[in-house]
C-alpha positions, 0 to 999 in steps of 0.5 A: 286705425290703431286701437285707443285704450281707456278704463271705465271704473262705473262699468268696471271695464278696460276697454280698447276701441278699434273700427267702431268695435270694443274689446274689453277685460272685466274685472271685480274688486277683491280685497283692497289694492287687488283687482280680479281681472274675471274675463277678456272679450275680443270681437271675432272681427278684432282677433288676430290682430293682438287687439287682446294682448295689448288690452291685457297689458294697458290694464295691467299696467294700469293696475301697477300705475294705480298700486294694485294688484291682480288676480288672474282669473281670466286664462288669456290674462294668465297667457299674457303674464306666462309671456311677459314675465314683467307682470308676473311681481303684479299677480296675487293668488286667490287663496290668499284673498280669500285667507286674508293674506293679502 
């Protein structure tokens, strides 16, 4: 069955259900118009299966299609944008956060 992809804001969460199983990448607010994507989780069960890759790419296409902006800290994130340079325009640094520059 293919994975189904949906974003909880209440939960902070992008979410992508296969198999009765949830994968899902946390993130935070942090500045506005910039969302700090903190964290992927994929059940072992799910990996292997690019279960975590296409989840990185709906909620980075749903950062686009909303106007935000990304922090990057979760490293699989990182590896998504390293291997499809079309995110790359979406990224912010997080000293730039933090400085006011953004």
């Amino acid at each position: 069955m293919p994975p189904t992809f949906s974003h909880d804001p209440a939960l902070r969460l992008f979410i992508s259900a296969v198999d009765g199983h949830q994968a899902t990448v946390a993130y935070q607010p942090a500045g506005e118009g910039v969302l700090d994507f903190q964290s992927t989780y994929v059940p072992h069960v799910l990996r292997n299966r690019h279960v975590g890759t296409q989840l990185v790419r709906y909620a980075l296409d749903w950062a686009r299609d909303h106007g935000q902006r990304v922090i990057p800290s979760c490293w699989f994130v990182k590896v998504v944008v390293e291997r499809m340079p079309q995110y790359r325009r979406l990224l912010v640094d997080a000293g730039a956060v933090s400085d006011g520059g953004v």
